[in-house]
N, C-alpha and C positions, 0 to 999 in steps of 0.2 A: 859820681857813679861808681867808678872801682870802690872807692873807700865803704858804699853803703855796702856791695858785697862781699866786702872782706865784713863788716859788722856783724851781717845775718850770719855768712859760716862761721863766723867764731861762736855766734848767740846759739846757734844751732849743736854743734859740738860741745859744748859747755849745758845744757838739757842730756843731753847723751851722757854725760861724764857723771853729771849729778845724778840722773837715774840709776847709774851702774854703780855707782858708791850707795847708795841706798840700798842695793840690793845684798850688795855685801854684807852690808850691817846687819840688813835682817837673817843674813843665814848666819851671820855671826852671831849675834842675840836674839832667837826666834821669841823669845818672853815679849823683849820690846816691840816686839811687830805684833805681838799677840795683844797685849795690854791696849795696841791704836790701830783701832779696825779699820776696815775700809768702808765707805760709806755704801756700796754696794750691797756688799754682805749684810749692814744693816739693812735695807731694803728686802732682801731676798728674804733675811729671817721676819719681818713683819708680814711678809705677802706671804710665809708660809704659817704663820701664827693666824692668819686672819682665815685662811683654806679651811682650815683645824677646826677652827671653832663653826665656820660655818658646815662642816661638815658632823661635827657634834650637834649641834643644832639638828640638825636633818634626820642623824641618827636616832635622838631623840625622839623627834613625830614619831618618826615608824616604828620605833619602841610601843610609844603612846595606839598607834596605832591596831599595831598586832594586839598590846593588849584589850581594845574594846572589840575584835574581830575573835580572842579567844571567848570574853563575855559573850558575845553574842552565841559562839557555836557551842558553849555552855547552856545558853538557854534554848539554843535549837536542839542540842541535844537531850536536854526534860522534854520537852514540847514532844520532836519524834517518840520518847518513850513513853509520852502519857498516848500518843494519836495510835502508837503499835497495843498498848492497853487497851484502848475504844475498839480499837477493829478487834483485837480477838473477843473481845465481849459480844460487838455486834456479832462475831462469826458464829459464836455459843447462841446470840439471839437466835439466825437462821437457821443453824440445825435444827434449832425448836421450833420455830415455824415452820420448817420443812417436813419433818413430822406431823407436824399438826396437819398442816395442809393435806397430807397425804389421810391421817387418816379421816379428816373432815371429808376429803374424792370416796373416798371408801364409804362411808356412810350416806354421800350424796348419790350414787350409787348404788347403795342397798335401798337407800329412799325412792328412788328412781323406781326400782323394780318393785318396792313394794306400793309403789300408787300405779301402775300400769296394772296390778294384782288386783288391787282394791277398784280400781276402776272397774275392771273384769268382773270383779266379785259382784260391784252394784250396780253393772249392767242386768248379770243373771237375776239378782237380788230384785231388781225392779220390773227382771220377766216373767219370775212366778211370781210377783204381787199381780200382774197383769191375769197371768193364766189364773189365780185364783180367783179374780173378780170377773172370771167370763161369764158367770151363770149370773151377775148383777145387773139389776135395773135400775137407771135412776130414773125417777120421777117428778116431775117440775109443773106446779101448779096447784097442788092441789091443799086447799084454804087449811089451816092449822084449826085441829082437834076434828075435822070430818071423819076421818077413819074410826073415832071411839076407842072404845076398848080390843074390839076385835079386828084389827090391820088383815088376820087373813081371810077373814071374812069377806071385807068392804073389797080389799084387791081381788079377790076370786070373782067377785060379783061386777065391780066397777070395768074393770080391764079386759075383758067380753064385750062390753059394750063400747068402748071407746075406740077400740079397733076393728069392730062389724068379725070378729072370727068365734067361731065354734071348737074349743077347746076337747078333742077329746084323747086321751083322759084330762080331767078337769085341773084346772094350774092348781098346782102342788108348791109351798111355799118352803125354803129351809130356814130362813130369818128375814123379817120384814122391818124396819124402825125409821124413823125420823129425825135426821140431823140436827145437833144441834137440842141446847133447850127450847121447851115449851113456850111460845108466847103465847100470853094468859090473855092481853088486851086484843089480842088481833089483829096489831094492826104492822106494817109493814110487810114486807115479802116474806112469804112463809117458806120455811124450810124445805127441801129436797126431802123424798122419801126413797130410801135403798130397800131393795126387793132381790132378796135371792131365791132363785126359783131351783126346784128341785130338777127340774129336768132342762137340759142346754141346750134341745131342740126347742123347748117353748120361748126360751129365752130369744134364739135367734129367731124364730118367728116373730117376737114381738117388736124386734128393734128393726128389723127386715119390712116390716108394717111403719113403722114411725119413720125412720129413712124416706120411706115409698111418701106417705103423707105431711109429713111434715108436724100440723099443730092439728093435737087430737081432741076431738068434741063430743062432748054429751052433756046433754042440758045446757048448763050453766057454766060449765066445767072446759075448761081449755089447756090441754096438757101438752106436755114437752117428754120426749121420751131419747133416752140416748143410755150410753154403753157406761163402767163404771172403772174409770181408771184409778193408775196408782200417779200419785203427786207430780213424780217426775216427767211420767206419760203425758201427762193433762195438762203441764207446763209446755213441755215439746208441740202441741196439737193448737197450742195456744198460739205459740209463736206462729206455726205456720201458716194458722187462719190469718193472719196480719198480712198475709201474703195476697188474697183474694184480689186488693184490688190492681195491685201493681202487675199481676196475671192476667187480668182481665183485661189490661189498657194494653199490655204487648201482643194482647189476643192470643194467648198460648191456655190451651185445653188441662186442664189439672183435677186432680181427685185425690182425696186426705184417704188414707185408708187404715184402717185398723193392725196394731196398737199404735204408731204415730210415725206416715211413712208417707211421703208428700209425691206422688205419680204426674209426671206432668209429658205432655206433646207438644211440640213446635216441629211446624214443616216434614211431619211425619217420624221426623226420630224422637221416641221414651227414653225418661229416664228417670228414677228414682232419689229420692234423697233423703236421709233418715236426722242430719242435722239442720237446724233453721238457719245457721249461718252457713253453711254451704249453698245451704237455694240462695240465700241473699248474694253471692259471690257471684253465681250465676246467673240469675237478675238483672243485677250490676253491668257483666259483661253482655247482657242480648241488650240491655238498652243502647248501651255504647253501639253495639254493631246495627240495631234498628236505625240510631241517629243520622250514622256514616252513611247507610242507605238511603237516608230519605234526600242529605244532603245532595250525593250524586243524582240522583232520581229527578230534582230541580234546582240544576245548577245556576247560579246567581250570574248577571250581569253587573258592570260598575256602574253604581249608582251615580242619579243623575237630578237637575231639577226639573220641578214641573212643567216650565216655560224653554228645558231643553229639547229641539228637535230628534226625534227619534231616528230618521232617516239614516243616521251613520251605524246603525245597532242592526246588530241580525237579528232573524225570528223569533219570535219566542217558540221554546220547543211547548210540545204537543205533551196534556198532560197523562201523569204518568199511571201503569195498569192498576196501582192500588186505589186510587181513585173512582176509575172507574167498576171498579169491583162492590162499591159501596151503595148498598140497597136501604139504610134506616138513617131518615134525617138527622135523625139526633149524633148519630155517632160520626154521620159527616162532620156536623158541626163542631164534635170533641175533635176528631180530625185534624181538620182545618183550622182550628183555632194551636191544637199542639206544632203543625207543622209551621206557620207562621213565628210561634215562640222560637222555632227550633233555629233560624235565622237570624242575622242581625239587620238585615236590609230586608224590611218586608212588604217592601215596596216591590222589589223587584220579584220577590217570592208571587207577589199578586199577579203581578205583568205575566211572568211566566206560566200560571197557572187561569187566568181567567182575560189573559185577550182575546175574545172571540167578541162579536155580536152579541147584543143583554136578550132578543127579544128568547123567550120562556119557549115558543114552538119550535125555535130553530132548532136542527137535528144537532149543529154542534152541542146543546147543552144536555142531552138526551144522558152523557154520563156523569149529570149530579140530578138528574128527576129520572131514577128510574121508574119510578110508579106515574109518571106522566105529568106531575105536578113539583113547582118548584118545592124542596126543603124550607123550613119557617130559617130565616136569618139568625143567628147569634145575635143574643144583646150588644155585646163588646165590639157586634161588626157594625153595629149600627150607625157610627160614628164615619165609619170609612165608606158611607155608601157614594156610590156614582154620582159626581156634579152636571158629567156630559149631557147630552139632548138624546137620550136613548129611550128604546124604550123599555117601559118599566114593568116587570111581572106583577102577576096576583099577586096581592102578600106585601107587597114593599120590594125594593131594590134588594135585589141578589148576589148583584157581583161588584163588590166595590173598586172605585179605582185607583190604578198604581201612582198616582200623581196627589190622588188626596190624603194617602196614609200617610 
């Protein structure tokens, strides 16, 4: 043991000696130290050689890079200056259309005013065509070529007789003619004859006389007598005769009156109407409020079946004043047959309006026979008449029932 530690210190000492003579040498000959590198130093300079290139590398992309980022903002930058071109074109477009526009408002505009003018104008325009056809007669009936050569002749003579009046002074003509050409054969409906009469009191007496009678007679002879409008007028009078029946069926009072101006009553307030589609708007809305009324007037229970007991259902209400107001069979039956439509369950519309007792003397039924005898039945109701064991009026079954419709 001594001897191995006397070994190591000298082994030891002797490293030390030798590294410090080495070190000598080299600052003695730094060439020769330089000429035998240390392996270190190699190292350090490959791991900085390897840094280098990879960092040239890198450098590179992004060379690569910015250059396809300047291409591109080369081509973004055409693009924006072709898109800055289009908008100022478009802008040049809208200027010009905003002019245009404007004055296309300006002339729509003066358009505007000049059909609100022109309207005006051929309103007036179609008023003296009216006021100068006041003294006109038209005449309808009478067979093609009867008048001959002499019209004022035949009309002084014929037109005395066809209205029973004594002309004095005697009818005075200004131009008499017949519409339309001649037909030679005969045959068809023969033309209208216009009659302007001299004087405008004979004239309204004579339409005053036709109005009052209606279809005028002599001999053979069956005439039609009426006023002589201007086209527009005679259009207007047209439409609002179309009006007649749908008046008639709301029950509202009306009267056409001259030059073309439609008068009508309901529930005591007039009112006048000079265009056909305003009456039709009006129409329209009293139907609507008639319907709503009849609806309340007999209001529906929920429907049920034949073979359902009724015991759980209240009364049926007591039918309503317009009913009993109703004195002509026939119009009961339009009635009665429109108010049925006017529901969807008419069943129960029956229930409510005709549960009572069928027989015909009984005073309940007193308000649908006002003249003491039942109304004739509806065709359409024939179908829904009473199966029960009642008894049955003159006439046939009256009151059909809620269970069989």
């Amino acid at each position: 043991m001594p001897r191995g530690k006397t070994t190591g210190k000298v082994t030891g000492k002797s490293t030390r000696q030798l590294l410090f003579s080495e070190a000598l040498q080299q600052q003695k000959h730094p060439s020769a130290a330089d000429s035998s590198p240390l392996p270190c130093a190699n190292m350090t300079e490959d791991i900085q050689g390897a840094t280098m290139d990879r960092v040239l590398q890198e450098i590179s992309a992004v060379s690569r890079k910015l250059e396809g980022m300047d291409n591109a903002m080369v081509a973004l930058t055409a693009e924006t200056r072709s898109m800055r071109l289009d908008l100022a074109g478009f802008q040049s477009q809208l200027s010009g259309l905003d002019q245009r526009v404007a004055t296309v408002e300006t002339q729509v505009a003066s358009w505007t005013d000049r059909d609100l003018e022109l309207s005006h104008l051929r309103s007036k325009l179609t008023d003296l065509e009216d006021k100068s056809r006041r003294n006109n007669v038209r005449l309808l009936g009478f067979p093609e070529g009867v008048e001959g050569a002499e019209i004022f002749s035949y009309l002084q003579d014929i037109l005395p007789k066809l209205t029973d009046i004594t002309f004095d002074p005697p009818l005075e003509f200004q131009r008499a003619h017949r519409l339309g050409p001649r037909r030679q054969d005969g045959n068809g409906r023969p033309h209208p004859i216009i009659a302007c009469m001299l004087r405008h009191t004979q004239a309204r007496q004579l339409l005053q006389t036709a109005r009052t009678q209606g279809l005028l007679r002599s001999g053979n002879l069956e005439i039609r007598m009426s006023a002589d409008f201007s086209k527009e007028t005679a259009d207007r009078r047209k439409a609002f005769l179309s009006f007649h029946t749908q008046l008639r069926h709301l029950e509202v009072k009306f009267g056409l009156f001259e030059p073309a101006r439609m008068w009508i009553t309901k529930n005591g307030e007039s009112q006048n109407f000079y265009d056909p589609e305003d009456l039709r708007t009006f129409l329209e809305r009293l139907q609507d409020q008639t319907q709503s009324m009849e609806m309340a007037a007999y209001p529906l229970q929920p429907s049920r079946s034949p073979h359902q007991s009724t015991s759980h259902l209240a009364p049926a209400p007591a039918p309503a004043p317009e009913m009993r107001s109703i004195t002509d069979p026939h119009s009961w039956g339009r009635d009665f047959e429109r108010l049925v439509k006017s529901h969807d369950d008419r069943g129960q519309v029956l229930q409510a309006v005709y549960d009572t007792p069928l027989s015909h003397n009984d005073s309940s039924l007193t308000f649908l026979c006002p003249h003491g005898s039942p109304p004739p039945v509806p065709t359409k109701l024939k179908t829904r008449m009473n199966r029960q064991n009642r008894p049955t009026p003159p006439g046939g079954p009256l009151l059909p029932d809620a269970s069989t419709v």
